[in-house]
C-alpha positions in Angstrom: 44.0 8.1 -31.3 42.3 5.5 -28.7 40.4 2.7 -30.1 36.6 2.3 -29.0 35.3 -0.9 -27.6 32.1 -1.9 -27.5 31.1 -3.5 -23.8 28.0 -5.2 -23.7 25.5 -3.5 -21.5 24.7 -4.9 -17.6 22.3 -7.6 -17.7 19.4 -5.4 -16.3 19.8 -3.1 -19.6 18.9 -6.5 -21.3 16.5 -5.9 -24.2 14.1 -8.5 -23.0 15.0 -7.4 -19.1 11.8 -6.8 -16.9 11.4 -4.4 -14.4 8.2 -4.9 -12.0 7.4 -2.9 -9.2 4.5 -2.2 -6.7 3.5 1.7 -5.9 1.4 2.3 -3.0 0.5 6.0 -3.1 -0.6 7.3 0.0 -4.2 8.6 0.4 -4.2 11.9 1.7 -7.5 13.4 0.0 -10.3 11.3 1.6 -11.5 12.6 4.9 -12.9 9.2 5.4 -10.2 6.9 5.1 -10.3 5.8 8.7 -14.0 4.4 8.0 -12.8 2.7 4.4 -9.9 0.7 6.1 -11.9 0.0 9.0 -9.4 1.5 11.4 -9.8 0.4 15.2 -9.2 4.2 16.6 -12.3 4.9 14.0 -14.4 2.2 15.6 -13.3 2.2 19.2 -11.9 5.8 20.1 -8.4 6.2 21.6 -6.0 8.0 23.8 -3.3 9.6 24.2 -1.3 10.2 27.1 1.3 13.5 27.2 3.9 13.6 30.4 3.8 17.5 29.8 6.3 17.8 33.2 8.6 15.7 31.5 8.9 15.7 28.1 9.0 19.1 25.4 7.4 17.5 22.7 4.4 16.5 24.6 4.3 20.3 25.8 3.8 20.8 22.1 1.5 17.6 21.2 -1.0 19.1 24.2 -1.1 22.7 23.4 -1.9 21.6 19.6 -4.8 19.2 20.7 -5.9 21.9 23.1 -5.9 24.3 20.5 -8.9 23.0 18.3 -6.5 22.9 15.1 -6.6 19.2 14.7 -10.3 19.2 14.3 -11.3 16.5 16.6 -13.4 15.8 19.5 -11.6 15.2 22.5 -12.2 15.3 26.7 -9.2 15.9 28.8 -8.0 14.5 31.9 -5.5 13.5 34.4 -3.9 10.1 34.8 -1.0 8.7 36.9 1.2 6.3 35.2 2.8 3.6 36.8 6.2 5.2 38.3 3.8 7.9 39.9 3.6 10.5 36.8 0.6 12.3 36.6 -0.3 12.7 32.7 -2.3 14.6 31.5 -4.6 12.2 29.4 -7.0 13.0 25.8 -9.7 10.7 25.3 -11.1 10.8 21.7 -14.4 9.3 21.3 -14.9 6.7 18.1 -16.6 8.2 15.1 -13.8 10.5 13.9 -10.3 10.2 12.1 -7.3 9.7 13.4 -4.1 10.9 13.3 -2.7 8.4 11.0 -2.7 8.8 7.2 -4.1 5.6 5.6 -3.7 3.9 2.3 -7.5 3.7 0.7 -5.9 3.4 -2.7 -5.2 0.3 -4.1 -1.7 -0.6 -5.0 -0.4 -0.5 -8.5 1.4 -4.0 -10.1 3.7 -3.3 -12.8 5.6 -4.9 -15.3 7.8 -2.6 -17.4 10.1 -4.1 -19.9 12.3 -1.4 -22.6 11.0 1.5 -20.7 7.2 0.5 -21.4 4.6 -0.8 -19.0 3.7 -4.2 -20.7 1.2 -4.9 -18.0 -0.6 -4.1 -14.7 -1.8 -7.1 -12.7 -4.8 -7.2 -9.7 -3.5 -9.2 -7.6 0.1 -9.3 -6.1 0.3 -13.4 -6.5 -0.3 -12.7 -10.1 2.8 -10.4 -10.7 5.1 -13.3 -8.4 3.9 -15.4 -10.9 4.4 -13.3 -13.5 8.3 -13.0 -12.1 8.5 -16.6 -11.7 7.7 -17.5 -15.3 9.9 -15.0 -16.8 12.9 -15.6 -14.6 12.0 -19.5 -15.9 12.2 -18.4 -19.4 15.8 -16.7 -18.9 17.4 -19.4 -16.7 16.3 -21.9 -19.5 17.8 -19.3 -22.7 21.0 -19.5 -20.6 21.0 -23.4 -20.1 20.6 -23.4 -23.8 23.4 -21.3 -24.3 
């Protein structure tokens, strides 16, 4: 019969160990994220250029804009790039969203220690500190011995 050792567990299994960690959920549910973050392509309008000679996927990017299923306002154009191309170009006037999904929601600080949140700070230079102390705390219980 084997005899059973007991190993001490990794330092991050630590009783007193702390675990913090910063979730950013995207925002996905508010229509009007663009005017909450203050996004330039909300304020200004933007375009977007598809070489649809060229390139399959602006084949597809066109035909979807085209189609009305996006949601936005758009005029359409032609353009010539540089190297002689002609584009076909989509101006979208300011006022609406665009195609980028924004974060509106405010990040989330968090201290867990045991499997338990312990705390939830405001401000990111709050939970450094936070770190900074605790790590202090440790590096002086090992000095100690």
């Amino acid at each position: 019969m084997a005899l059973l050792r007991r190993v001490a567990p990794p330092a991050w299994l630590d009783r007193d160990a702390r675990v913090y960690r910063v979730k950013m959920p995207p925002d996905i549910t508010i229509v009007a994220a663009c005017e909450d973050v203050g996004c330039d392509q909300y304020r200004k309008g933007w375009v977007t250029t598809c070489d649809e000679l060229g390139d399959p996927m602006a084949v597809r990017v066109a035909m979807l804009i085209r189609s009305g299923a996006t949601g936005r306002d758009f005029t359409e154009g032609r353009g010539t790039l540089d190297d002689g191309r002609v584009v076909t170009v989509f101006r979208f006037p300011a006022g609406q969203r665009c195609f980028q999904e924004h974060r509106t929601r405010p990040g989330r600080l968090l201290v867990h220690q045991r499997g338990h949140l312990i705390r939830e700070h405001v401000r990111l230079a709050d939970l450094a500190e936070d770190y900074t102390e605790h790590a202090g705390l440790i590096t002086g219980e090992r000095q100690k011995g």
